[in-house]
N, C-alpha and C positions, 0 to 999 in steps of 0.2 A: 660727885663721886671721885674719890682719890685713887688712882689706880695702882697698882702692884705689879712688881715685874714679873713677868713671866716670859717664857721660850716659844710661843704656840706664835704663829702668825693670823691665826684666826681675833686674839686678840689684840685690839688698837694699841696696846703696851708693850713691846719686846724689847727685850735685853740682849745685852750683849755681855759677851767672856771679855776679862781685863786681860791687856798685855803686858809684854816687861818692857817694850818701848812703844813710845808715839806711836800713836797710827799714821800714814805718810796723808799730806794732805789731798782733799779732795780738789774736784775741777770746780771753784768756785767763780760764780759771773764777776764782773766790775759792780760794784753797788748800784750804778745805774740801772741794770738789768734785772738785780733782786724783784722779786713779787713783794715780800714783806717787808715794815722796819722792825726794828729791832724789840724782842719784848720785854717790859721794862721786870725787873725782877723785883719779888716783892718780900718773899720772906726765904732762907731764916734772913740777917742783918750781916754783912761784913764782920768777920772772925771770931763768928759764933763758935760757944767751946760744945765739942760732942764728946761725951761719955762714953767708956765703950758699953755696947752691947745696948746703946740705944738706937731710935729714929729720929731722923730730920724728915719734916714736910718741905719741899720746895715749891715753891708759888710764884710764879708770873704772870702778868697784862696779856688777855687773848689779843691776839693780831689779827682780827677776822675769823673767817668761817672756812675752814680747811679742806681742800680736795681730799678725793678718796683715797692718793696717796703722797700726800703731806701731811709731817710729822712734827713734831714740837719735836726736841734734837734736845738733851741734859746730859750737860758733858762733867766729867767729876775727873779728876788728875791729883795724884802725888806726884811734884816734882820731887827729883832728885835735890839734896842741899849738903851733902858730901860726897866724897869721890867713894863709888863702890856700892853706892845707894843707885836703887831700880829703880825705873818709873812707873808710874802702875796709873794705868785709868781703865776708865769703866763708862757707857753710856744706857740712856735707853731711849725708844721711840717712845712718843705716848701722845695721843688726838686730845688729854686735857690738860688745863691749865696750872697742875699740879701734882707733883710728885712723891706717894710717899716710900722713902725706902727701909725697908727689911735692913734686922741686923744684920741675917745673911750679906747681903750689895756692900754694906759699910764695915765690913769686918774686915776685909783684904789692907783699909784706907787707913789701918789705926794702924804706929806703925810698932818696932815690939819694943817691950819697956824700956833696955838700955841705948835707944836712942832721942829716947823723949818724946813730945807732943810734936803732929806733924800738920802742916799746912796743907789742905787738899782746896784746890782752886773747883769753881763752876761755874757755870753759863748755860744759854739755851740758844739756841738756835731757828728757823723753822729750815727741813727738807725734804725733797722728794723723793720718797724711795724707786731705788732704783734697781734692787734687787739683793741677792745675798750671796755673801761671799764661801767660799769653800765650807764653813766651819757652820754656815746657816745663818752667821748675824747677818743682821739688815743692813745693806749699803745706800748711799742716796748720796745728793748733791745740794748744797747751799740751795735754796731759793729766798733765803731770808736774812737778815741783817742780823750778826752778833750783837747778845745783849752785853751790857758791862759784865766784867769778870768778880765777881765776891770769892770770900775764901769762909771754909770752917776751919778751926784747933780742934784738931782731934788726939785725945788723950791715947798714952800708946796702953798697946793689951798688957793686961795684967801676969805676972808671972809665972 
């Protein structure tokens, strides 16, 4: 089953609201200490082009068999690549091995025509939730080794 984002915590899938900066980092152990390694990423391929108003499935290597709250961690970022440009990311919790997201999730990430095709990084992670911040998203902490970072081209919105 490929899960869908949603808002509900009753679902193994929650999303979270993108900001205009970084999220500040969490309290993560020494690698030593991590429970998981890292999960090897499997699809889409390093700087896969996205159309707008379509879907990417993202796919990863299960890490094992996950507590009741440990999360597979999908991290998605627009960096900034001129002065005056925002940074926008976006995650979501989810117990499986694969992500699909809604044009809704990837429509913030496209960026607008007169700047061109923009580079949004990802990665996954595994973490413990650890509870939610003011706004309701899901907060947690590293228990598992960053996978390698891939990127999409994502075509900017049409005009």
């Amino acid at each position: 089953m490929t899960p869908t984002a949603t808002s509900t915590a009753e679902d193994p899938t929650e999303t979270v609201a993108a900001t205009s900066e970084p999220p500040p980092p969490t309290d993560t152990p020494d690698a030593d200490e991590l429970k998981y390694p890292a999960p090897a990423l499997l699809e889409p391929p390093d700087d896969r082009p996205v159309s707008w108003q379509s879907t990417v499935i993202f796919e990863w290597s299960s890490v094992g068999a996950l507590g009741g709250d440990e999360y597979y961690h999908v991290h998605l970022e627009r960096r900034p690549t001129t002065e005056g440009e925002q940074w926008y990311g976006d995650y979501v919790y989810t117990k499986e091995t694969s992500f699909l997201t809604e044009t809704s999730f990837l429509s913030p990430f496209h960026p607008p025509a007169d700047r061109g095709p923009a580079t949004v990084y990802w990665w996954v992670r595994v973490v413990r939730k650890t509870g939610e911040d003011e706004s309701g998203k899901p907060v947690g902490v590293d228990i598992g080794q960053h996978s390698e970072e891939r990127t999409l081209v994502l075509e900017p919105k049409p005009d």
